[in-house]
N, C-alpha and C positions, 0 to 999 in steps of 0.2 A: 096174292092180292093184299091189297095193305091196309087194315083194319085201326080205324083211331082209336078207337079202347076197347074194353073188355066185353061190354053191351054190343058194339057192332060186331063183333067176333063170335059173340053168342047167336045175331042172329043168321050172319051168314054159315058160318060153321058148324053151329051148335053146341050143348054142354060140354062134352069130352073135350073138344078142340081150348077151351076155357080152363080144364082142369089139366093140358098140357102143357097152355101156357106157364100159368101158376107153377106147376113141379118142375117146368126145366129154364124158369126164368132166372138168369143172372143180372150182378148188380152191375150196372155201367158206370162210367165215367163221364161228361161234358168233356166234346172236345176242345173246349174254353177254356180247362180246368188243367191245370198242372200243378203236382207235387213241389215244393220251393227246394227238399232236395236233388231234384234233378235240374234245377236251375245252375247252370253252371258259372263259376264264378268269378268275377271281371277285378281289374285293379283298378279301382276310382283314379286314380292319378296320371293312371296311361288316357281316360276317355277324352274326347276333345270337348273342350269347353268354350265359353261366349262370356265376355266378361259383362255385367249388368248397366256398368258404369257407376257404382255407387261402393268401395272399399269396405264398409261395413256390409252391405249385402253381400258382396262375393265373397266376403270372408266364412259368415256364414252359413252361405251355399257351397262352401269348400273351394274356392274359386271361379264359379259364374256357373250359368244353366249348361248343362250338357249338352251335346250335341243331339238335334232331333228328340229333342224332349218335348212336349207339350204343357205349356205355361197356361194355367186356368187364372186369372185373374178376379175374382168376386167380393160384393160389398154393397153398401148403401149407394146411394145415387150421390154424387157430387163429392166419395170420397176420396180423388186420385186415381181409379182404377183406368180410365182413358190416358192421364197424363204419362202414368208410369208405364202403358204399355208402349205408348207412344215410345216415347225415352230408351225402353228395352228395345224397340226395334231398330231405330235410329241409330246406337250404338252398336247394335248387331253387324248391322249394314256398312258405319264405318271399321268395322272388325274385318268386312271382306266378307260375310253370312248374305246369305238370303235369309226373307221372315214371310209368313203365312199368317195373315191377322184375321179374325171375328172379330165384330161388335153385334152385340145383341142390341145396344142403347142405341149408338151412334149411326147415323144416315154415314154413305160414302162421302157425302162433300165435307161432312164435319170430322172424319177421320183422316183426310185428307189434309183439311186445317189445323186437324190437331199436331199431325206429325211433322207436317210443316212450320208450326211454330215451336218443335222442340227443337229442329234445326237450327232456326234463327233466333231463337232463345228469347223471343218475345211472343206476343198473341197476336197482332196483326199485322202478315203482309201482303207486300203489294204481288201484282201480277207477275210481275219481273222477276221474283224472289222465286215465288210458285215454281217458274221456269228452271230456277236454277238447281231448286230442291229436284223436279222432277227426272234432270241430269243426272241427282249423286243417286237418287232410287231407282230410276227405270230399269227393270230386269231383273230388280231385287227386292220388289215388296210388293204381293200378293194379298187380294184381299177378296174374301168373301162377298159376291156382288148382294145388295140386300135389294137391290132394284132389278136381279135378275127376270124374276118369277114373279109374276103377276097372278094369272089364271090356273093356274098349276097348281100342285102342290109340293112345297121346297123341301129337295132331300136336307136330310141329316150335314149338319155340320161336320159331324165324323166322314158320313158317307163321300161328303166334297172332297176332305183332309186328303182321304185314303183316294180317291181319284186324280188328286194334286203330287201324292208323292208317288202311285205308278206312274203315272205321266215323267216325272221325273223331270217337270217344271220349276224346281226351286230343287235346286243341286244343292 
């Protein structure tokens, strides 16, 4: 029977049972947890990569974001962080990638504005345009609904992540 500390062990089992834990306890590990020498070891230049769209960023990303890497973007409010995710997905996308976006800030209709006027390289289009962007993306940009979950309570952005790539929705 499975006792959550030391206390509930004393009172179902008693002292002894407390003094055998203690003498025959070993140290464990987290199965979280791994040693970085048994990591074994990859050749950055064979990994498949996604260019940024910006030659000074991929340069010093060693050639663009890896493949199935996870891009955190953070900062102040209004300092690029929507534009440039925008822009990294968009170029993703003309790469032939699928993209998985969060916005913590951003509503769906303004992410949606967003990415669409990185497309069309200005800030406002019309309907028509909408249309057309929604062509070059449909079936390739994926987005966290923030309107999903009303009453509930919304899993984990990870928890979705890890949902989205068993599903094996964005190849």
């Amino acid at each position: 029977s499975y006792c959550k500390d030391a206390n509930d062990l004393l009172r179902k089992y008693g002292k002894q049972a407390v003094i055998d834990a203690v003498e025959n306890a070993e140290t464990t590990v987290s199965k979280y947890i791994i040693k970085l020498s048994e990591v074994k070891y990859v050749d950055r230049d064979k990994l498949f990569k996604i260019k940024t769209g910006s030659n000074k960023l991929d340069s010093i990303l060693d050639g663009g974001f890896y493949g199935g890497q996870l891009i955190i973007l953070s900062g102040k409010a209004r300092n690029g962080k929507s534009t440039m995710a925008s822009q990294f997905a968009v170029d993703a996308i003309a790469q032939g990638n699928s993209v998985f976006l969060y916005s913590g800030e951003l509503a769906n209709t303004m992410v949606k504005d967003w990415v669409e006027s990185q497309i069309y390289g200005r800030p406002k289009i019309t309907k028509m345009q909408s249309s057309e962007c929604e062509q070059f993306y449909n079936d390739k940009f994926w987005l966290v609904d923030n309107n999903a979950v009303e009453d509930e309570e919304m899993p984990t952005v990870l928890d979705i992540t890890e949902e989205m790539l068993i599903k094996k929705a964005i190849a």
